[in-house]
MIMI-162351 format. One line per field, with one value per residue (C-alpha): residue number from 1; x, y, z. Coordinates in nm, 4 decimals. Each point is the difference from the previous one (the first is absolute). Example, Ala and Ser with C-alpha at 12.3 -4.5 7.8 and 13.67 -1.06 7.14 Angstrom:
<atoms>
n 1|2 .
xx 1.2300|0.1370 .
yy -0.4500|0.3440 .
zz 0.7800|-0.0660 .
</atoms>
This chain:
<atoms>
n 1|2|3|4|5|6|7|8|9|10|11|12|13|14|15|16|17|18|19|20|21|22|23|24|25|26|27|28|29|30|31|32|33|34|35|36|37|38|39|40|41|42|43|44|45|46|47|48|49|50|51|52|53|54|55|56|57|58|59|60|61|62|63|64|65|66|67|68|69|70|71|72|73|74|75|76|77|78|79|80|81|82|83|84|85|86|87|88|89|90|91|92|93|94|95|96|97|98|99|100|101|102|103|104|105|106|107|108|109|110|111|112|113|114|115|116|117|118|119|120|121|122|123|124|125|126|127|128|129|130|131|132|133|134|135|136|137|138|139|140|141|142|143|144|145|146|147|148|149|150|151|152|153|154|155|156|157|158|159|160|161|162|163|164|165|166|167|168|169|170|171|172|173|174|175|176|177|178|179|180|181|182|183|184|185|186|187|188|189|190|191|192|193|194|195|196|197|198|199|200|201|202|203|204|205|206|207|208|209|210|211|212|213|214|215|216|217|218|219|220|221|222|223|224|225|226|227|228|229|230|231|232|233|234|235|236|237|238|239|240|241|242|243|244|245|246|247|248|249|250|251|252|253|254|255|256|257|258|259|260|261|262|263|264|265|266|267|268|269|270|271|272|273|274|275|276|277|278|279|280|281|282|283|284|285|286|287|288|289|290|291|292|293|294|295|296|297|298|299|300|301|302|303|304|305|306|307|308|309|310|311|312|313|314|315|316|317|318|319|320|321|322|323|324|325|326|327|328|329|330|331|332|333|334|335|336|337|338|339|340|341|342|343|344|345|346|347|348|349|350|351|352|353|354|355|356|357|358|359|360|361|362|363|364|365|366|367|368|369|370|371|372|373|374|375|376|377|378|379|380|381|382|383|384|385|386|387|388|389|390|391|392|393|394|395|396|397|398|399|400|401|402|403|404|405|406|407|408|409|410|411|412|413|414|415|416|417|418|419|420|421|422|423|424|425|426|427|428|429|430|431|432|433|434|435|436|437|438|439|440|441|442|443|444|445|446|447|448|449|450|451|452|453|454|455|456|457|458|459|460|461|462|463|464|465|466|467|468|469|470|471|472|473|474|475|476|477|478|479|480|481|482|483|484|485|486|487|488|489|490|491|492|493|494|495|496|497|498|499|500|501|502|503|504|505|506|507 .
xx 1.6587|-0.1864|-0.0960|-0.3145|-0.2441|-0.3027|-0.2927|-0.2496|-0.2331|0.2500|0.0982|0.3170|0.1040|0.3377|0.2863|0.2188|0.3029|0.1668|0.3168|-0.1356|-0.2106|0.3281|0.1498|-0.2013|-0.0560|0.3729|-0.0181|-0.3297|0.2367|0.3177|-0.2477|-0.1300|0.3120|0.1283|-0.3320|0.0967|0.2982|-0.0907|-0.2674|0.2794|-0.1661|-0.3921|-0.1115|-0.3563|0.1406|0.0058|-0.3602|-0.0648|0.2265|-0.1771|-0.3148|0.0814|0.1407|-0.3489|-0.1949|0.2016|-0.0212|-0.3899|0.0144|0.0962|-0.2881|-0.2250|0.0880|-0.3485|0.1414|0.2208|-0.2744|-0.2163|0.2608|0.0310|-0.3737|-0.0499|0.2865|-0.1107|-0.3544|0.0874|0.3509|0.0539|0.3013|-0.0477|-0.1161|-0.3015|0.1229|-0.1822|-0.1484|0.1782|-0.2522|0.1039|-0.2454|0.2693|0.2331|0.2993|0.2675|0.0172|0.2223|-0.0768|0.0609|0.2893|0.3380|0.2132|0.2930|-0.1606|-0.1677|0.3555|0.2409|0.1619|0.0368|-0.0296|-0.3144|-0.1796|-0.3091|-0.2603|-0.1982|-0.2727|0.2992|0.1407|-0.3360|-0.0152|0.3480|-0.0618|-0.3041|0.1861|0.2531|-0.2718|-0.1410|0.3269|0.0378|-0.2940|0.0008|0.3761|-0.1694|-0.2681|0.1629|-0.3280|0.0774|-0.2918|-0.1376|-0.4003|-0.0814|-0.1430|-0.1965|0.2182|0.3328|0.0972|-0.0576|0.0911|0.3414|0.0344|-0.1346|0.3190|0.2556|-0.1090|0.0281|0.3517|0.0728|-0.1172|0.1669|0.3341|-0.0417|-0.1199|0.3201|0.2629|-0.1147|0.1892|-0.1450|-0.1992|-0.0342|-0.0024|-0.1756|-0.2928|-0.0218|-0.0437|-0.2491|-0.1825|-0.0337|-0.0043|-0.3645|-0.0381|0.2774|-0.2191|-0.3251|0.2053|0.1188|-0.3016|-0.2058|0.2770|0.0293|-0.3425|-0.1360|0.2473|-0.0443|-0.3963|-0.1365|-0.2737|-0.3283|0.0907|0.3096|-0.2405|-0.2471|0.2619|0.1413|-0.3588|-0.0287|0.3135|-0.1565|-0.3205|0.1879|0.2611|-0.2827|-0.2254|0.3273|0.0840|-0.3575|-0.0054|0.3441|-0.1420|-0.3212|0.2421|0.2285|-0.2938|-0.1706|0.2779|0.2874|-0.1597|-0.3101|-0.2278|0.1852|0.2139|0.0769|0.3342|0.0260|-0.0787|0.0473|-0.0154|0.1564|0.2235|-0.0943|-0.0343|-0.2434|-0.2925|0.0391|0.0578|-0.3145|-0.1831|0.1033|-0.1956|-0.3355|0.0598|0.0191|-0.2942|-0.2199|0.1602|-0.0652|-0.3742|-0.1056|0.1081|-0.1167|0.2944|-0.1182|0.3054|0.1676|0.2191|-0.3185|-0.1142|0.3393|-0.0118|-0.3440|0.0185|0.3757|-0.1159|-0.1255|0.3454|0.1742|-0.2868|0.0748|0.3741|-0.0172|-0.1789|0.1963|0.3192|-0.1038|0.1260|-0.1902|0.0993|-0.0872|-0.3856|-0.0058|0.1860|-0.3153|-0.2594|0.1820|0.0889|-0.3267|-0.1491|0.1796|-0.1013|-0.3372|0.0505|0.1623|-0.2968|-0.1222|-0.3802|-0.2216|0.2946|-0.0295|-0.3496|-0.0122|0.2653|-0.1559|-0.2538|0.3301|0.1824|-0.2674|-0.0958|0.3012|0.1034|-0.2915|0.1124|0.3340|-0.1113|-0.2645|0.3473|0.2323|-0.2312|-0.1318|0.3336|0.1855|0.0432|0.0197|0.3030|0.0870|0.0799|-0.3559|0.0336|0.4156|-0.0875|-0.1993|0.2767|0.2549|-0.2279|-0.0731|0.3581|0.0610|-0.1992|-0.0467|0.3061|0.0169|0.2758|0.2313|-0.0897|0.2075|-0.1045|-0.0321|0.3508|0.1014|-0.2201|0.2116|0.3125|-0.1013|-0.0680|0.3525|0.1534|-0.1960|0.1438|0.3542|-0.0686|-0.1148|0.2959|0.1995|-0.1682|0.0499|0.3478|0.0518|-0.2015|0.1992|-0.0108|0.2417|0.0056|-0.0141|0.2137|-0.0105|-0.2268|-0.2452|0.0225|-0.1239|-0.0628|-0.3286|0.1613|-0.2264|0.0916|0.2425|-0.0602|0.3321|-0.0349|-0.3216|0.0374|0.3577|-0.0576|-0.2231|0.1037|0.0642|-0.3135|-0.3161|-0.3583|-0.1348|0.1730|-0.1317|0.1749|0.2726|0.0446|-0.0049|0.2800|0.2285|-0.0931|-0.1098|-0.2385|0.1273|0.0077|-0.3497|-0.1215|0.1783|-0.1884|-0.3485|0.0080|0.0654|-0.2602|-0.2370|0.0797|-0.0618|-0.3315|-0.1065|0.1095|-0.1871|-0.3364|0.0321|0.0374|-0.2755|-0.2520|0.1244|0.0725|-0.3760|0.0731|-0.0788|0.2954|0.2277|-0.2292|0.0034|0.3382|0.0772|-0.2592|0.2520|0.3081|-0.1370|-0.1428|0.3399|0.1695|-0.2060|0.0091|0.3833|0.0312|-0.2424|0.1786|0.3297|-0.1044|-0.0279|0.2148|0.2513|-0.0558|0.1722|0.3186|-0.1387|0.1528|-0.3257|-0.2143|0.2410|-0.0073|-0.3586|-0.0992|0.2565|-0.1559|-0.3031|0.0691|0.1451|-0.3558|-0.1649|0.1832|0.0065|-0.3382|-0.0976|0.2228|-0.1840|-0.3460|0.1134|0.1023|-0.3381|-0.2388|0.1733|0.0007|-0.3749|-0.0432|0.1408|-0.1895|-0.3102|0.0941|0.1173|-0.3444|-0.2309 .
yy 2.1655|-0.1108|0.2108|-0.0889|-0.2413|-0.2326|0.1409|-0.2787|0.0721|-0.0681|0.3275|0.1942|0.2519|0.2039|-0.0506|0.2319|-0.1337|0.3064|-0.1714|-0.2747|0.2501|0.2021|-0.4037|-0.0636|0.3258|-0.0798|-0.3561|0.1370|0.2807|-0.2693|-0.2524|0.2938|0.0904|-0.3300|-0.0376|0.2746|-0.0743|-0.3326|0.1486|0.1999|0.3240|-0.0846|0.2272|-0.1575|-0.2859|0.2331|0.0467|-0.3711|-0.1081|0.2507|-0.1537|-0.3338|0.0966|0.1627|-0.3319|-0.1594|0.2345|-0.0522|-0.3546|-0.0439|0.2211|-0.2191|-0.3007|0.0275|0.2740|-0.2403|-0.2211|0.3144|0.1255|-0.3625|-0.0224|0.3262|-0.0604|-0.3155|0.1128|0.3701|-0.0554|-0.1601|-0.2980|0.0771|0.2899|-0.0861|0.0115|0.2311|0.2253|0.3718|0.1156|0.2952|-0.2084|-0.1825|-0.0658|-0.1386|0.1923|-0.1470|-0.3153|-0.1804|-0.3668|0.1055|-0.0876|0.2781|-0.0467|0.1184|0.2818|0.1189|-0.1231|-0.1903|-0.3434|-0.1910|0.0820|-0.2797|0.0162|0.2305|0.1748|-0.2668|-0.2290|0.3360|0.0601|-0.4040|0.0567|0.3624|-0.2182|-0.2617|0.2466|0.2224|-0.3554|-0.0833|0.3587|0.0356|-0.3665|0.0872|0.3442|-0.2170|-0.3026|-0.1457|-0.2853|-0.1738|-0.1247|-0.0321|-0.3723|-0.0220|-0.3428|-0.1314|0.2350|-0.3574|-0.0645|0.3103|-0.0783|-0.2843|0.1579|0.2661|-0.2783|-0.1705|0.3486|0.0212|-0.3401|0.0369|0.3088|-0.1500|-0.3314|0.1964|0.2532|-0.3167|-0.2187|0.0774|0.3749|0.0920|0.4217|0.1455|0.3055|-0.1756|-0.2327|0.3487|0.1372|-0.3585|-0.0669|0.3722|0.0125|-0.3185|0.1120|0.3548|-0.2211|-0.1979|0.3138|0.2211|-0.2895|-0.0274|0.4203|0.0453|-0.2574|0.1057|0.3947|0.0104|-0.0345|0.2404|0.0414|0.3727|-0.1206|-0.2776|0.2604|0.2333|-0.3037|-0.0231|0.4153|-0.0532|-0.2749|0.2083|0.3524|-0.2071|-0.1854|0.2885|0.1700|-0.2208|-0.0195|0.3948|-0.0433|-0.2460|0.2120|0.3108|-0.1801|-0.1622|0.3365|0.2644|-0.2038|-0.2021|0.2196|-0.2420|-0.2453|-0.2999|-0.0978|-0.2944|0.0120|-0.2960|0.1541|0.3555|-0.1075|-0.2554|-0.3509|-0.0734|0.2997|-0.2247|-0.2170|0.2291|0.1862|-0.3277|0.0071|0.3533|-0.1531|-0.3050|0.2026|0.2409|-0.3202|-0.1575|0.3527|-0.0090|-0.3253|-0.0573|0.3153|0.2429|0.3356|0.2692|0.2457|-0.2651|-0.1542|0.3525|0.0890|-0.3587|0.0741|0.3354|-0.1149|-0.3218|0.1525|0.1505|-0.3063|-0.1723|0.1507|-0.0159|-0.4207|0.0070|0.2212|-0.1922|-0.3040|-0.3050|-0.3141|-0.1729|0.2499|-0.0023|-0.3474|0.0533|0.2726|-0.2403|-0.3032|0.2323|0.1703|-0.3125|-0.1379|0.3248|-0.1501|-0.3318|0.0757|0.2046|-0.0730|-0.1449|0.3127|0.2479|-0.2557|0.0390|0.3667|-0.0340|-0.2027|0.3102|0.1704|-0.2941|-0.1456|0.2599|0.0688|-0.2712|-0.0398|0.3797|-0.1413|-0.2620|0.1756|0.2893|-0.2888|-0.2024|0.3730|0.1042|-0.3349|0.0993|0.3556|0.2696|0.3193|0.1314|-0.1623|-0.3492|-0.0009|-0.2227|-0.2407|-0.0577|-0.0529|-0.2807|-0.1143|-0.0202|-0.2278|-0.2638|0.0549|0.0433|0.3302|-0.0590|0.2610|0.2335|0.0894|-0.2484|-0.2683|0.0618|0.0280|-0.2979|-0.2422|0.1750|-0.1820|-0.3036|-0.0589|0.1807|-0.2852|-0.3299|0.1588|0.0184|-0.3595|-0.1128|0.1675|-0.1520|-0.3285|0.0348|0.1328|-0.1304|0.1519|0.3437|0.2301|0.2686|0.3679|0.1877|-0.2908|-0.0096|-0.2290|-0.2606|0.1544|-0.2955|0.1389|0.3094|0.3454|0.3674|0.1443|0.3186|0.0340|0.3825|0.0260|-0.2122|-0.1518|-0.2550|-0.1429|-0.3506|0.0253|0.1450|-0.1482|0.0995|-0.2547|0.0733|-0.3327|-0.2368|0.2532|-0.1004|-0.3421|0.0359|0.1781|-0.2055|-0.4033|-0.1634|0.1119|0.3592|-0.0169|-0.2017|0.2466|0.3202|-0.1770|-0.0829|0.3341|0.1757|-0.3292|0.0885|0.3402|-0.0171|-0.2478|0.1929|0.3084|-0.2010|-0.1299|0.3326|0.1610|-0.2623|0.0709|0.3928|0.1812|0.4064|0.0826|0.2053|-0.2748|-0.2764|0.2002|0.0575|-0.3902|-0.0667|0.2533|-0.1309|-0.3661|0.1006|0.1765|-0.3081|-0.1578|0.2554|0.0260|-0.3655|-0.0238|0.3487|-0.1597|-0.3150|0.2394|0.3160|-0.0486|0.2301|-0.1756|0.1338|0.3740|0.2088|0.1691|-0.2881|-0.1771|0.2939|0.0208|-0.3630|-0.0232|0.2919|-0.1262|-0.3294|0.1683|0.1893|-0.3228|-0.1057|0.3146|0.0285|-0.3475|0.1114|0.2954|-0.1113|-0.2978|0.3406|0.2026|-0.3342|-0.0776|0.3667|0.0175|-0.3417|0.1573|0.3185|-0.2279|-0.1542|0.3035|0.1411|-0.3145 .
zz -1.7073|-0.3164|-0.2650|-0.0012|0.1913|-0.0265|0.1816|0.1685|-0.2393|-0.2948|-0.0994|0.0278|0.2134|-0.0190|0.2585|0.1518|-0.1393|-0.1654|-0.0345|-0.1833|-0.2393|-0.1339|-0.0223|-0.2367|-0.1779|-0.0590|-0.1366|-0.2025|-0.1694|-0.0630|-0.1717|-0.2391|-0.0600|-0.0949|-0.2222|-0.1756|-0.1072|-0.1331|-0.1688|-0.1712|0.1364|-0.0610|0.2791|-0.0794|0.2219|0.3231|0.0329|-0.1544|0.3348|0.1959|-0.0701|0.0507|0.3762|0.0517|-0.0958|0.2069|0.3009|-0.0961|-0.0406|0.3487|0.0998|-0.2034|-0.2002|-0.2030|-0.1351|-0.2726|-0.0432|-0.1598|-0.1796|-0.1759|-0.0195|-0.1383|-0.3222|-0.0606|-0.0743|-0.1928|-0.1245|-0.3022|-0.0483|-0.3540|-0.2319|-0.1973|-0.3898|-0.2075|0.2759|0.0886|0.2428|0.2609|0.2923|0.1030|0.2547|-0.2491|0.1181|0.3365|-0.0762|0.3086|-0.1884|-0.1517|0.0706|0.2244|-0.2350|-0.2860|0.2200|0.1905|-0.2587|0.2946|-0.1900|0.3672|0.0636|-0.1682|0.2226|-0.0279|0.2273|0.0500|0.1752|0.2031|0.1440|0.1052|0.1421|0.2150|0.0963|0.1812|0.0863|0.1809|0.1768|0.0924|0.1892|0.1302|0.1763|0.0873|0.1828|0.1323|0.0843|-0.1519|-0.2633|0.0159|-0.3661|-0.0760|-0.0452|-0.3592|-0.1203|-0.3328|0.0878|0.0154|-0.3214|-0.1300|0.0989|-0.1137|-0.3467|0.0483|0.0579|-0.3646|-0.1521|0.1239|-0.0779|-0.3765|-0.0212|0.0664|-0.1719|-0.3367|0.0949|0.0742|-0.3322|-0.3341|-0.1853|0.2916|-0.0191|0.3197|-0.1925|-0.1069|0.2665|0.2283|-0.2175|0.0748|0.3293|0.1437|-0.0014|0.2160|0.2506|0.0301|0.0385|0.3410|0.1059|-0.0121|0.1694|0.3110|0.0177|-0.0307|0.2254|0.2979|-0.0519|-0.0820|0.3500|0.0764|-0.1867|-0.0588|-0.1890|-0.2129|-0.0740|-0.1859|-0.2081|-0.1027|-0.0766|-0.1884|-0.1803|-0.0641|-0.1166|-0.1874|-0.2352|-0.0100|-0.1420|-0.2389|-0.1140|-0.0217|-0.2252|-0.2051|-0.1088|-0.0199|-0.2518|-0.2036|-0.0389|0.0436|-0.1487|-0.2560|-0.0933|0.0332|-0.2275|0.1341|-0.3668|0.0297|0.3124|0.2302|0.3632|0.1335|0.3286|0.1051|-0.0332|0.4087|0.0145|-0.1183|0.2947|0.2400|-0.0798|0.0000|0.3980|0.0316|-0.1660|0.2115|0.3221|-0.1059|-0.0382|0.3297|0.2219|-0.1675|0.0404|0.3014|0.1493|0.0950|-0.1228|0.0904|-0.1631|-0.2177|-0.1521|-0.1205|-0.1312|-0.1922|-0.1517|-0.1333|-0.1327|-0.1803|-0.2604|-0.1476|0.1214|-0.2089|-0.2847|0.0528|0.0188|-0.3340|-0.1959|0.1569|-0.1947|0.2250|-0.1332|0.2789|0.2864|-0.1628|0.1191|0.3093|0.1045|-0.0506|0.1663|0.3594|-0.0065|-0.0379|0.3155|0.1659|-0.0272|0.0524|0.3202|0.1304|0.3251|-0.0635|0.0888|-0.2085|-0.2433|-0.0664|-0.0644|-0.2172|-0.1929|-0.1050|-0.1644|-0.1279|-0.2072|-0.1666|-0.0626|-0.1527|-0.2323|-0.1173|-0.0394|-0.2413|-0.1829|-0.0673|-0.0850|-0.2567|-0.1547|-0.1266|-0.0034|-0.3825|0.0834|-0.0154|0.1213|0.3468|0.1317|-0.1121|0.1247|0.3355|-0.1993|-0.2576|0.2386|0.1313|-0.2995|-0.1090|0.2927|-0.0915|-0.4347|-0.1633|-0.2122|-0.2965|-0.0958|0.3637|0.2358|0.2643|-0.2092|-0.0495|0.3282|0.0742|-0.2403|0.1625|0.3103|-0.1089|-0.1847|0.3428|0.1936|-0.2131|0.0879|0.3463|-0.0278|-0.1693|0.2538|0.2962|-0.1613|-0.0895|0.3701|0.2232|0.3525|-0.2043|-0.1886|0.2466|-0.0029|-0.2412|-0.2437|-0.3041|-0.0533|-0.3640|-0.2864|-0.2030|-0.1947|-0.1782|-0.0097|-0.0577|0.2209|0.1868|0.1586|-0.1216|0.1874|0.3107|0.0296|0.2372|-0.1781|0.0079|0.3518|0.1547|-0.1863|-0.0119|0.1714|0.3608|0.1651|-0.2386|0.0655|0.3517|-0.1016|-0.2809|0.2310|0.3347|-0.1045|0.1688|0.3261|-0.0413|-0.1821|0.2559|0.2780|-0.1987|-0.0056|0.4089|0.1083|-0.2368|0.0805|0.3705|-0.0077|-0.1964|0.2995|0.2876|-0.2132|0.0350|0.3249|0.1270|-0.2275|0.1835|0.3490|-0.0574|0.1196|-0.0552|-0.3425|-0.0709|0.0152|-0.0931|-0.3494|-0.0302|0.0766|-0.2960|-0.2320|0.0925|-0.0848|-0.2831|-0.0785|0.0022|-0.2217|-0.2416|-0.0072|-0.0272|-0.2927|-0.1937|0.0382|-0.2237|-0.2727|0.0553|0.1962|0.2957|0.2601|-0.1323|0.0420|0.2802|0.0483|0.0671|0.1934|0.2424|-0.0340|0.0703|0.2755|0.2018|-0.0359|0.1445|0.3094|0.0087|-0.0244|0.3044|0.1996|-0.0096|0.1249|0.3680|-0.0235|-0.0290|0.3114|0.1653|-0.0143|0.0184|0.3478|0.1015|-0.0614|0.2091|0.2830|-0.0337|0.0419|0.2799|0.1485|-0.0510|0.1135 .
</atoms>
């Protein structure tokens, strides 16, 4: 008799089986046992195991469940502490990106919790189609290509591994991001299937910005009294984009006319989160606004487009009346029109004029590496440093193995192939993302089709520039969203035939 059972509905129910219960009570107690003692008597490591048996009792319940718990870390937990800021709003002790070895002080466990909640994932879908005898996998438009984008990650991997002074250390720091971003796609786009489950990825996204935006004014205010002085973020660098998503989807849900409980929590929230993108001084994410809120509006259907237009314009002409008013200004109120201006007029002897000439030496390297290796280095090796600059081994080690500029990245590590590889499955995705915007006709997921596009965009643009497709977090992020993109599509199919047949039903 089983210990437990999948109800028709999809739920659990508990069996009979008593023998089976004090089974594996049994093998429950020998594994904590054993984890103690190779813990060398860390009895943190019982309730650690403890939990993890839970999730994964839950997990079978409800394989969602892993894709929140992902969605949630990636948008409140940090990958790296902000230098400079010692603020008690803050969720730093949770160490969800970090390695378990340096957690446990078991020197195996060089995966993190990130990867273990992947694997209970596929552990608990595994189970639960074993229980069900259900194995049936949700057809998704460029999984195709996806794959095909996982086999040239693997096959980079090993070539960079396999050629002379390849370091499997750096090479892992590489190319986990990407191998999260296949990952959270597949486990995301099997396990999301109901529009309750879509709707709580999109609270999660909601609460977890309107946190971060609440953190950001609480450490600018609290923290820093007012004062940000030196420093040139407040949060992590991947924050700036992923607020951009939350203005994109406010504008999406307005324009296009869904007015529930999310659009009210993204209004009275974007003020903080305002605020937050200001003080956290991303040049590149300034641009990034304007160019997806643009294609918000570009993408309007005709009539939507038209009353948009009585926002937009107006606010545009505010925009450039702020931006030419204190183009020479300083202090906190001119910040967003010096970053913009430091784009495009170089400021000697600032900061980002600085880091701007930093990117241009890191770009004829990357150049001369392409050139000198046209079928790519692969990952773990570093790229040519033939135009000497500064080295800040003591600030970023892998410096000369993970650029700024992310794109030419791919490139250096992949050759043509690889690059061109990387390019079809974002092209693919951005297409399948549009088709599906035109045909999708609810609101709700019309908008969040517009985001997730819009996403893209924006991550491909920020990772010219700052290297964010090497983060965990927006690997995770950007992943997850794909999945929603898809999942939402089937679902909108779903209710637009059910509504067909209600009106046949009631002619």
């Amino acid at each position: 008799m089983p210990f437990f059972s999948i109800k028709p509905d999809g739920g659990t129910q508990a069996g009979p089986g008593h023998g089976w219960r004090m089974v594996a009570l049994l093998l429950a107690s020998g594994a904590m046992s054993v984890l103690v003692a190779l813990t060398n008597g860390n009895l943190l490591a019982v309730p650690a195991g403890c939990v993890a048996l839970l999730f994964l009792v839950l997990l079978v319940r409800d394989l969602a469940l892993g894709i929140y718990v992902l969605l949630a870390a990636a948008l409140v937990l940090d990958q790296f502490l902000v230098i400079g800021i010692d603020s008690a709003f803050s969720l730093d002790s949770i160490k969800f990106f970090l390695n378990l070895n340096s957690t446990t002080g078991l020197r195996a466990l060089v995966f993190n919790p990130v990867e273990l909640v992947m694997v209970l994932v596929m552990a608990g879908w595994f189970l639960r189609a074993t229980i069900t005898r259900e194995w049936r996998l949700y057809p998704v438009p460029n999984m195709g290509v996806a794959c095909l984008f996982l086999l040239m990650l693997v096959f980079f991997t090993s070539y960079g591994l396999l050629r002379g002074g390849g370091d499997w250390k750096a090479a892992l720091w590489e190319i986990r991001p990407l191998y999260y971003l296949c990952f959270t796609y597949f486990l995301a786009s099997q396990t999301l299937r109901t529009p309750q489950q879509v709707r709580i990825c999109v609270w999660i996204v909601i609460l977890g910005l309107a946190f971060r935006g609440c953190q950001g004014c609480w450490r600018y205010f609290i923290t820093l009294h007012g004062d940000l002085g030196m420093l040139r973020a407040i949060l992590g660098h991947e924050d700036s984009l992923f607020l951009v998503t939350g203005f994109v989807l406010l504008a999406a849900f307005w324009f296009l006319g869904y007015r529930g409980r999310e659009t009210t929590v993204l209004f009275w929230s974007a003020l903080p989160c305002l605020l937050t993108f200001v003080w956290n001084q991303r040049r590149v994410t300034y641009g990034v606004l304007i160019l997806c809120l643009g294609g918000v509006v570009a993408l309007l259907p005709r009539p939507q487009l038209r009353r948009a237009m009585y926002v937009v314009i107006p606010a545009v002409i505010l925009f450039a009346v702020y931006t030419a008013a204190l183009w020479n200004g300083s202090g906190a109120k001119a910040m967003p029109a010096q970053k913009i201006k430091s784009i495009f007029v170089k400021q000697a002897g600032t900061a980002d004029d600085s880091s701007n000439e930093w990117r241009k030496l890191e770009l004829l390297n990357l150049r001369a590496t392409v050139r000198a290796y046209p079928q790519g280095i692969g990952f773990g090796q570093k790229y040519l440093v033939v135009v000497p600059y500064a080295d800040i081994g003591e600030l970023f080690p892998l410096w000369n193995y993970i650029p700024h500029c992310a794109i030419y990245w791919v490139w250096v590590k992949t050759g043509f192939v690889g690059f061109a590889i990387f390019w079809l499955f974002f092209g693919v995705a951005l297409v399948q993302s549009l088709i599906d915007y035109r045909a999708i006709r609810n609101p709700y997921y019309k908008a969040l089709t517009l985001t997730v596009m819009m996403f893209i965009v924006g991550q491909l643009v920020v990772a010219y520039y700052d290297l964010q497709i090497t983060y965990y977090r927006n690997m995770i992020y950007l992943g997850i969203a794909m999945a929603l993109g898809a999942t939402v599509r089937r679902l909108d199919e779903a209710l637009t035939t059910a509504q067909a047949q209600n009106g046949e039903h009631g002619q």
